[in-house]
TIRO-2110 file (N, C-alpha, C; in Angstrom, 1 decimal):
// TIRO-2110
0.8, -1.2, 0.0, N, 1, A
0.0, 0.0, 0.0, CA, 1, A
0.9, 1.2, 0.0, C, 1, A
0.4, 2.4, -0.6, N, 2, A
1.3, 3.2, -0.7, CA, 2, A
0.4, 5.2, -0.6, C, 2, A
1.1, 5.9, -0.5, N, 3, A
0.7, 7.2, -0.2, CA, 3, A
1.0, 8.4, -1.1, C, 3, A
0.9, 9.5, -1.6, N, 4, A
1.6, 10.3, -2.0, CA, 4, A
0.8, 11.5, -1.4, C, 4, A
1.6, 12.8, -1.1, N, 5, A
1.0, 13.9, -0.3, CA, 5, A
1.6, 15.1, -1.7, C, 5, A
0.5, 15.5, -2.1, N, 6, A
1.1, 16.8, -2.7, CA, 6, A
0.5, 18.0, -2.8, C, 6, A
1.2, 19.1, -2.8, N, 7, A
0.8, 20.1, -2.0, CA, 7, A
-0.3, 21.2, -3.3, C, 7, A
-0.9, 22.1, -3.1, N, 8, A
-2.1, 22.6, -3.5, CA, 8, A
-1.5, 23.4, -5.0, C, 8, A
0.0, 23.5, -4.5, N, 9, A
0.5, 24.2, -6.1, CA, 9, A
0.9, 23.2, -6.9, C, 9, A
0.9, 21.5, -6.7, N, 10, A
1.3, 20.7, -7.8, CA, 10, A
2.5, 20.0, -7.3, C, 10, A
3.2, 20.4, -5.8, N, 11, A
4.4, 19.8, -5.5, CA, 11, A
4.2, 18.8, -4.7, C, 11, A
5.0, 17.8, -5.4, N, 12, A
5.2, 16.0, -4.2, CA, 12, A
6.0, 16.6, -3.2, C, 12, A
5.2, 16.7, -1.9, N, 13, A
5.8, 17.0, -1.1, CA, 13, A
6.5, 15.1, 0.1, C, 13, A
5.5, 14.0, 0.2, N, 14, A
6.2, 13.1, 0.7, CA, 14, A
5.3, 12.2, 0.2, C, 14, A
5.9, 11.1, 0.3, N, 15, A
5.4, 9.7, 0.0, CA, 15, A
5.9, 8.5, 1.3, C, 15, A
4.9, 7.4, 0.9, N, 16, A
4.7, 5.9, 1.8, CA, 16, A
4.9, 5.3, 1.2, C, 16, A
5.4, 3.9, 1.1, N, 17, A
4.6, 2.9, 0.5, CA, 17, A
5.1, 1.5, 1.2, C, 17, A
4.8, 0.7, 1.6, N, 18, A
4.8, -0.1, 2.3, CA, 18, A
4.0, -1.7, 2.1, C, 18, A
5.0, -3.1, 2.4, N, 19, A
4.0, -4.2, 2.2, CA, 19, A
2.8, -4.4, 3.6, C, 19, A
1.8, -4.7, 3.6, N, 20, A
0.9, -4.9, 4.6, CA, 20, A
1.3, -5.9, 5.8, C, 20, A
1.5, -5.1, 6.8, N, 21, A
2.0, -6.0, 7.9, CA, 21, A
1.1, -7.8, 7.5, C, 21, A
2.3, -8.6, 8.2, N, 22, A
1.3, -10.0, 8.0, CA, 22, A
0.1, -10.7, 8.8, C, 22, A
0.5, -9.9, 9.7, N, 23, A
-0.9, -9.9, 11.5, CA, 23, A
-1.8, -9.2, 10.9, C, 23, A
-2.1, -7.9, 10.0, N, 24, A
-2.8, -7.1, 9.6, CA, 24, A
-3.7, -8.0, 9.0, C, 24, A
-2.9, -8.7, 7.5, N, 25, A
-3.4, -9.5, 6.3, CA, 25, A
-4.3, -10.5, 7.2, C, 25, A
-3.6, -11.1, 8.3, N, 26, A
-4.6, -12.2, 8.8, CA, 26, A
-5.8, -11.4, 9.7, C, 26, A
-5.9, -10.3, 9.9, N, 27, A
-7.3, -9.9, 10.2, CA, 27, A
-8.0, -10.0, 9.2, C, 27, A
-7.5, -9.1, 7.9, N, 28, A
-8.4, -8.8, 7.1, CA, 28, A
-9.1, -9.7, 6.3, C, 28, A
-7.9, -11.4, 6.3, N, 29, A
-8.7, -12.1, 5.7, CA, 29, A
-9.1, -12.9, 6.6, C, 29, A
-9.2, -12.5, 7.7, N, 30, A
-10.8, -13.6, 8.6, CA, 30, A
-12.0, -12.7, 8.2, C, 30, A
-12.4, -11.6, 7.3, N, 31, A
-13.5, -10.5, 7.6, CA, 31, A
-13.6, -10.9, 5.5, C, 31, A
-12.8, -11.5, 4.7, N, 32, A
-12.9, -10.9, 3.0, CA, 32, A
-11.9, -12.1, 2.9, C, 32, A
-11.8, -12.8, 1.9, N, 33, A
-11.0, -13.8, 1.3, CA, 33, A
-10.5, -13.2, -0.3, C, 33, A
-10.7, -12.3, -0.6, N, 34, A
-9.5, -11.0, -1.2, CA, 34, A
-10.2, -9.6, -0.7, C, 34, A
-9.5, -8.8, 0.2, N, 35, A
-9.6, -7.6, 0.9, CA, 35, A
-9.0, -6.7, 0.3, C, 35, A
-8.8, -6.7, -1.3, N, 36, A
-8.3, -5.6, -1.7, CA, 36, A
-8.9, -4.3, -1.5, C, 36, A
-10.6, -4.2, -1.8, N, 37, A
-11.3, -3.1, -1.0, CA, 37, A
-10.7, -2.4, -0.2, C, 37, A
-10.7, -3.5, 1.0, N, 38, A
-10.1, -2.9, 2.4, CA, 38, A
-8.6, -2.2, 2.7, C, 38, A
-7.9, -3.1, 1.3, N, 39, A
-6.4, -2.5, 1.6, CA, 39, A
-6.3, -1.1, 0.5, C, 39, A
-7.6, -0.7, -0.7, N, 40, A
-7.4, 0.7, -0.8, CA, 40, A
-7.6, 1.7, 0.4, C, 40, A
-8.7, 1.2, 1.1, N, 41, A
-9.3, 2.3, 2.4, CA, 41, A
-8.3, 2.5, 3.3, C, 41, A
-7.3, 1.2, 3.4, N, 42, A
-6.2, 1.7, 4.9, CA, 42, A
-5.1, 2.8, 4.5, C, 42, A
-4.8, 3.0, 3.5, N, 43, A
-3.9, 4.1, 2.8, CA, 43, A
-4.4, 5.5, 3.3, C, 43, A
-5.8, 5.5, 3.1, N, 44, A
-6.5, 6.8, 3.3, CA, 44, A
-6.3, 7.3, 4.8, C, 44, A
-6.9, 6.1, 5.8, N, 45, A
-6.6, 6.3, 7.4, CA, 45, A
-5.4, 6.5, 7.4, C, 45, A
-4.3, 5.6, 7.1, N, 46, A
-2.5, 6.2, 7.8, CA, 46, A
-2.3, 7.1, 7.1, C, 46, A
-2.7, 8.0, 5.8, N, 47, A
-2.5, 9.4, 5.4, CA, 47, A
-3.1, 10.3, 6.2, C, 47, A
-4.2, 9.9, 6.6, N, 48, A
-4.7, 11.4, 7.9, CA, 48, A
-3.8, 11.4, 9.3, C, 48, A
-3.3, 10.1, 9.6, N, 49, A
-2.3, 10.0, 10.6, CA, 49, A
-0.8, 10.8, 10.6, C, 49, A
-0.4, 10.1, 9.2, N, 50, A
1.2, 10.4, 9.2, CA, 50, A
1.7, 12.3, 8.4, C, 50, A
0.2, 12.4, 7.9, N, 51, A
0.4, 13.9, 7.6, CA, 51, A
-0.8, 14.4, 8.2, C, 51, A
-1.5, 14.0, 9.5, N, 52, A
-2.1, 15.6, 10.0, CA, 52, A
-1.8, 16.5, 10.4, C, 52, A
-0.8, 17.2, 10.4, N, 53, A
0.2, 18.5, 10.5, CA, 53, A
-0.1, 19.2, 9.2, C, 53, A
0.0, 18.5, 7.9, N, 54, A
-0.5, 19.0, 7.0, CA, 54, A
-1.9, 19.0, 6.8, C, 54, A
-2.5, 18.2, 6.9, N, 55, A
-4.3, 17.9, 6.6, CA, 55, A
-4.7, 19.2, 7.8, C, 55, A
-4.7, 19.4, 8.9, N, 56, A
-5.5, 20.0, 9.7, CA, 56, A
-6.0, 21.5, 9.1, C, 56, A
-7.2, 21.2, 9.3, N, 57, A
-7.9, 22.8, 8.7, CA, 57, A
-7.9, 22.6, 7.0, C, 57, A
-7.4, 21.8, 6.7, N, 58, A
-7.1, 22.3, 5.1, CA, 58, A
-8.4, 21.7, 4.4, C, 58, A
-8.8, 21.7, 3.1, N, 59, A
-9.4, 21.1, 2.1, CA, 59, A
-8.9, 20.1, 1.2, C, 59, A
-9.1, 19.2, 1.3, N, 60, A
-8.8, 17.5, 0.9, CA, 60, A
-8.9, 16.9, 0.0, C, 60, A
-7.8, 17.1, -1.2, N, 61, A
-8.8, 16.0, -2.4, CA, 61, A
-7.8, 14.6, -2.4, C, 61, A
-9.1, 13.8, -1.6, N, 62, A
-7.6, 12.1, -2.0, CA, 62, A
-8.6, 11.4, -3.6, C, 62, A
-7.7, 11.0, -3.9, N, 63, A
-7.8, 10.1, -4.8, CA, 63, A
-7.5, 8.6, -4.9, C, 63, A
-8.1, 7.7, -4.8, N, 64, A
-8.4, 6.8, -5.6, CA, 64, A
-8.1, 5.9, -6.3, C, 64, A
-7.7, 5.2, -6.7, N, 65, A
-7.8, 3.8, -8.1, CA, 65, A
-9.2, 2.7, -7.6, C, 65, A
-9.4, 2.9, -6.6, N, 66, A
-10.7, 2.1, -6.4, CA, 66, A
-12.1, 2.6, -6.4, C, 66, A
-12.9, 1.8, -7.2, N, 67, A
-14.4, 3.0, -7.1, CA, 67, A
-15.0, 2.7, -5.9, C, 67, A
-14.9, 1.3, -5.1, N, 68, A
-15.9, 0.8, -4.2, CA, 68, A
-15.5, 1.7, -3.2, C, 68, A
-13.8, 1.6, -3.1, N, 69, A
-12.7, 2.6, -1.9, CA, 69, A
-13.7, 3.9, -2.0, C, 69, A
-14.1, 4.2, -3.2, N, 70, A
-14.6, 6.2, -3.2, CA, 70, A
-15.5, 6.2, -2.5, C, 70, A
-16.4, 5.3, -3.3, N, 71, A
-17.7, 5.3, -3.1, CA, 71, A
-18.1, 5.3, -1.0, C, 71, A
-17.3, 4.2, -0.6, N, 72, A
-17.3, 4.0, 0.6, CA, 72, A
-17.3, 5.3, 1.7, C, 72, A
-16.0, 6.0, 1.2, N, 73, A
-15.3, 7.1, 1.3, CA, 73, A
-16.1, 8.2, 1.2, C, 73, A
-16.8, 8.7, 0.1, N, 74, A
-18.4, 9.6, 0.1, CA, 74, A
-19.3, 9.3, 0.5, C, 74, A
-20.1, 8.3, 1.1, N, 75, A
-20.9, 7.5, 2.1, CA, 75, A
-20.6, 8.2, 2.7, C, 75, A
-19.3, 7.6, 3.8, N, 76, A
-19.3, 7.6, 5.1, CA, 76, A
-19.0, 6.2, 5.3, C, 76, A
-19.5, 5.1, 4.6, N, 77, A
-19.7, 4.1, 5.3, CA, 77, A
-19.1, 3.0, 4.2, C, 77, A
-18.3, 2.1, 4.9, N, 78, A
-18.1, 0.6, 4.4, CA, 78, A
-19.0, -0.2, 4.2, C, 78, A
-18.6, -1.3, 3.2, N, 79, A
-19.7, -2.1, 2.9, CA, 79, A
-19.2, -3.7, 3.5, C, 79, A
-18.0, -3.6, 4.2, N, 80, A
-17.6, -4.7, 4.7, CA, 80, A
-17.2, -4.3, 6.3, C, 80, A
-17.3, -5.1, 7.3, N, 81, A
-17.0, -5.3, 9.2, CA, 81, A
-15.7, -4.3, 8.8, C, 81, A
-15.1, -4.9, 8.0, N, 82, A
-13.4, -4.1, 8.2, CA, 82, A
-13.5, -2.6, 7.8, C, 82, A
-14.3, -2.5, 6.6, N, 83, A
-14.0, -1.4, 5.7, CA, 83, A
-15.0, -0.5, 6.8, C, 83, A
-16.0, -1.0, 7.0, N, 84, A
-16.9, 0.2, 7.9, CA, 84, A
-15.8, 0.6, 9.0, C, 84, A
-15.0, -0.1, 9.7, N, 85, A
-14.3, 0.2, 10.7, CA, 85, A
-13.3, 1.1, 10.5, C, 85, A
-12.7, 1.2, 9.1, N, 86, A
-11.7, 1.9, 8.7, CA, 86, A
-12.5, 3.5, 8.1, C, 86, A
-13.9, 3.3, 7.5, N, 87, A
-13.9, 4.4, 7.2, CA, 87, A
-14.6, 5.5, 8.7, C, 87, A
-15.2, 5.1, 9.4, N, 88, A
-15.8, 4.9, 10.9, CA, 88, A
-14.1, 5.8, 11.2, C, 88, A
-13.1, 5.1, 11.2, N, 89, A
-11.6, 6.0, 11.6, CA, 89, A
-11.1, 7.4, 11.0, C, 89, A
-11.7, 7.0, 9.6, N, 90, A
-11.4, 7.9, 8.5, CA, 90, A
-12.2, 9.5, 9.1, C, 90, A
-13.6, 9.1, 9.2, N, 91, A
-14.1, 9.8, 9.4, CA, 91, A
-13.9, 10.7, 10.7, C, 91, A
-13.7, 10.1, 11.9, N, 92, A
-13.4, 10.7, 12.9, CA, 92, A
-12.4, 11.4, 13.0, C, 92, A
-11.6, 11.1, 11.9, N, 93, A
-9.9, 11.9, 11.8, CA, 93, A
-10.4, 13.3, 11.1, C, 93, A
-11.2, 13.0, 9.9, N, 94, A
-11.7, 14.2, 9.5, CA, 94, A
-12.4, 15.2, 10.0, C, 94, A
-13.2, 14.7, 11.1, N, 95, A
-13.9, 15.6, 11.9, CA, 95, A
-12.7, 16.3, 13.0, C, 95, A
-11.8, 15.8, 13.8, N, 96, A
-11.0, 15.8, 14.2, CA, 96, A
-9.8, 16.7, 13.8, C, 96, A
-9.6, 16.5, 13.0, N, 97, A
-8.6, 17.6, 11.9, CA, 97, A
-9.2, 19.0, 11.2, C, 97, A
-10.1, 18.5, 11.5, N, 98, A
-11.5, 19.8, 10.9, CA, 98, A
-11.0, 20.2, 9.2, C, 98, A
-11.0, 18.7, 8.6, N, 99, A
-10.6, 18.7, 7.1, CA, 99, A
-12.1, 19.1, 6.1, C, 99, A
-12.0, 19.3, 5.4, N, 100, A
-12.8, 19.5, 4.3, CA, 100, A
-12.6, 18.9, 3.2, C, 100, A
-12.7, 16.9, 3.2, N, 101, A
-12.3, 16.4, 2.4, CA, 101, A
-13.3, 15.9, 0.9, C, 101, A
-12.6, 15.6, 0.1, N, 102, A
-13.1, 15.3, -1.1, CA, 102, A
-12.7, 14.2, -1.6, C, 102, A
-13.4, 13.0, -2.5, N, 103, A
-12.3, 11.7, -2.8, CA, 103, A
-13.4, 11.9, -4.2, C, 103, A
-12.1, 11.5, -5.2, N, 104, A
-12.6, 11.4, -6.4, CA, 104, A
-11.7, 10.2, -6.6, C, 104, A
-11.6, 10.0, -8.4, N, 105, A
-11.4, 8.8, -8.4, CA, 105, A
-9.8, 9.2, -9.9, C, 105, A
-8.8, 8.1, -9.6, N, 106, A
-8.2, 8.5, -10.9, CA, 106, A
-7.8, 6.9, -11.4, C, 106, A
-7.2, 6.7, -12.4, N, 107, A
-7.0, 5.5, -13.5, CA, 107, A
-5.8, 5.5, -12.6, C, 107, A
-5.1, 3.8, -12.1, N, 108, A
-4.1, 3.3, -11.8, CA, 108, A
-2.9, 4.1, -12.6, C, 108, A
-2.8, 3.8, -13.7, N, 109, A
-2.2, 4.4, -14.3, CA, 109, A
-2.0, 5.9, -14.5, C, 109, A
-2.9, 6.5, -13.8, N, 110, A
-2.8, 8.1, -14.1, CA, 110, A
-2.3, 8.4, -12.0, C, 110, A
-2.7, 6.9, -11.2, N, 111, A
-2.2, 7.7, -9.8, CA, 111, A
-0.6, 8.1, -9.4, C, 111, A
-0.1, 8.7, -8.7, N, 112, A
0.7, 8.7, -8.1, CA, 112, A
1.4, 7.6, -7.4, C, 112, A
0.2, 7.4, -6.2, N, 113, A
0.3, 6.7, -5.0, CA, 113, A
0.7, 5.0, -6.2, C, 113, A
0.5, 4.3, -7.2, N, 114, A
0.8, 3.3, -7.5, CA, 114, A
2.1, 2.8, -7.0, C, 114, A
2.8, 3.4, -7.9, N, 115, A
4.3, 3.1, -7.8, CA, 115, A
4.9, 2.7, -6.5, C, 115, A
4.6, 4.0, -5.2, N, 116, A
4.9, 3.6, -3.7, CA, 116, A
4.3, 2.6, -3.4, C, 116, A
2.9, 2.2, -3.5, N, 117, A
2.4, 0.8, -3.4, CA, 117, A
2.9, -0.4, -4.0, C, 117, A
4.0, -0.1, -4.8, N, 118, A
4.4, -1.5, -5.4, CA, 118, A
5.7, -1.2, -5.2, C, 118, A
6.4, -0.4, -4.2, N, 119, A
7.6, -0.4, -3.8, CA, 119, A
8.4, -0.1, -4.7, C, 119, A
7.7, 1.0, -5.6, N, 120, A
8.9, 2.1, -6.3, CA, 120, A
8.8, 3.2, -6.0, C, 120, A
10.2, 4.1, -5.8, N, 121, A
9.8, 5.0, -5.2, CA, 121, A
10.6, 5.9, -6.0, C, 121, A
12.0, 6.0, -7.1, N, 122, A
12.4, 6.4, -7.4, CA, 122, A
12.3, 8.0, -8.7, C, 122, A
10.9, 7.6, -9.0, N, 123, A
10.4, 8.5, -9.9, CA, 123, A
9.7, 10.0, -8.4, C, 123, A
9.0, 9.3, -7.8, N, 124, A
8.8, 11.1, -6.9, CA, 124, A
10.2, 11.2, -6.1, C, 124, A
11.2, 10.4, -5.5, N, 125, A
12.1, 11.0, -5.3, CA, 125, A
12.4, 12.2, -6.4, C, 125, A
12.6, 11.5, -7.8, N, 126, A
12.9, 12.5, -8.3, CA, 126, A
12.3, 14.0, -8.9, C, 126, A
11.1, 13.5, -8.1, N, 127, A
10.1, 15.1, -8.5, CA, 127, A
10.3, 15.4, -7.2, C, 127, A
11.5, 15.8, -6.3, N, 128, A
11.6, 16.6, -4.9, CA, 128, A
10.9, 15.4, -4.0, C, 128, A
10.1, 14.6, -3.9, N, 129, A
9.4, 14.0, -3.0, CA, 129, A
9.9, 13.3, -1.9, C, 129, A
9.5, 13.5, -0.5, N, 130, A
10.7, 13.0, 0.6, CA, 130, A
9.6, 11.4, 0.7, C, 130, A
10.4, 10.0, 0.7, N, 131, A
9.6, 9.2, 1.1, CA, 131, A
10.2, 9.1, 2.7, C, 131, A
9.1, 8.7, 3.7, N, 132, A
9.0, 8.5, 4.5, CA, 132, A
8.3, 7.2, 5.3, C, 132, A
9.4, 6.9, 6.6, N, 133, A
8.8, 5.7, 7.1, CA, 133, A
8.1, 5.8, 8.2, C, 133, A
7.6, 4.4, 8.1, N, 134, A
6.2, 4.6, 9.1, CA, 134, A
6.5, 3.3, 10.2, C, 134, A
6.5, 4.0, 11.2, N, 135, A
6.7, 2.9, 12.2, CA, 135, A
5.8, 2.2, 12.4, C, 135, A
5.9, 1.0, 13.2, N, 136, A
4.9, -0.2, 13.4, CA, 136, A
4.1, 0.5, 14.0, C, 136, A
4.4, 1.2, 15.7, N, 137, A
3.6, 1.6, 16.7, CA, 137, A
2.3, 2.9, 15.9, C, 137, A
3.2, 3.3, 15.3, N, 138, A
2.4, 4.3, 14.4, CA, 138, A
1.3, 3.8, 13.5, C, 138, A
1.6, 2.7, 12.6, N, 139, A
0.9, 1.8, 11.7, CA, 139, A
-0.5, 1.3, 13.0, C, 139, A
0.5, 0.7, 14.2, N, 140, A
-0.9, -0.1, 14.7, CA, 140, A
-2.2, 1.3, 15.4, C, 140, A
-1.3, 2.3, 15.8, N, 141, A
-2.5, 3.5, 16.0, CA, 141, A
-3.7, 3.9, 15.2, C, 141, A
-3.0, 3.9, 13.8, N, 142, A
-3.9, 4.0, 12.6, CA, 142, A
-5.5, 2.9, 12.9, C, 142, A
-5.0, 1.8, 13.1, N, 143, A
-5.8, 0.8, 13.0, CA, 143, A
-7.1, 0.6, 14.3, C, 143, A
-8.5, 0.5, 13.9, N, 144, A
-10.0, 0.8, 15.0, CA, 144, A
-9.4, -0.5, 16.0, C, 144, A
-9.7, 0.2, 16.9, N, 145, A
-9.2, -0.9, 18.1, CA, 145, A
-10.5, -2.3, 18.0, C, 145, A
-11.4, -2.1, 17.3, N, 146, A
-11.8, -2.9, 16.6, CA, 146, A
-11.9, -4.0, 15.8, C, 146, A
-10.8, -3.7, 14.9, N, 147, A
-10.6, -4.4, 14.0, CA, 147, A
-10.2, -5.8, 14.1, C, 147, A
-9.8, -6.3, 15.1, N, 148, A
-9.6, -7.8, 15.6, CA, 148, A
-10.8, -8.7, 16.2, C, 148, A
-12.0, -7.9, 16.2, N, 149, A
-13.1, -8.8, 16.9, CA, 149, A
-14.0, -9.3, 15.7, C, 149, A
-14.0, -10.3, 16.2, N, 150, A
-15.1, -11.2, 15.0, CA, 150, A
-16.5, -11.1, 14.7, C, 150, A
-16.9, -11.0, 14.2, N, 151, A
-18.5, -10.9, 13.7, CA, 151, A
-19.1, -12.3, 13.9, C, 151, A
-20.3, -12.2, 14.6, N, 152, A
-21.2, -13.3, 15.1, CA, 152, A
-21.7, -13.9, 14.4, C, 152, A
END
């Protein structure tokens, strides 16, 4: 999974990108037996995390390669135990940051954030872009203290 943060005049200011912890994967697939859904929506939560310094107060456009991720995303609400949980996070960060966000949608090929998700990172380094790492403790904050309990 991966991130890109860029700033309102067109500049890659930092990037993520990261494999999914393996403790993570085994929550997600006790709740989805392919949780890709769920692994576009957790990108969205650790970006209100690892850049709310930048997010707070501002107006928000994230983007997308998933439609179900958007759709979810303009809801409010998931359509899966996990994804509701994550966007349930999403949202409270927003309210919390007192963001004014927006999620639209772009072509894999036209995002950013790809590359970092597949562990390249060498093209926004070279558009200025700082990548940055994400610690575990930080990674597990991101995550609804929820997200481990089973559905009945």
């Amino acid at each position: 999974m991966g991130g890109v943060l860029v700033s309102a005049n067109g500049t890659y200011l930092q990037h993520f990108g990261m494999q999914v912890p393996e403790d993570w994967m085994q929550i997600l697939l006790q709740h989805s037996s392919h949780p890709v859904y769920e692994l576009e929506v957790l990108p969205v939560l650790i970006s209100f995390h690892v850049w709310s310094h930048f997010l707070r107060g501002s107006q928000v456009l994230h983007y997308t390669d998933n439609d179900s991720c958007g759709f979810a995303l303009m809801k409010g609400v998931g359509e899966t135990f996990v994804a509701r949980r994550l966007v349930a996070s999403i949202m409270d960060r927003e309210y919390a940051l007192q963001t004014k966000s927006w999620y639209g949608s772009v072509p894999s090929h036209s995002n950013p954030s790809d590359d970092p998700s597949r562990g390249s990172f060498d093209a926004l380094v070279a558009r200025g872009s700082q990548l940055i790492g994400i610690q575990r403790c930080e990674l597990l904050s991101c995550l609804p203290s929820q997200m481990g309990e089973r559905t009945g």
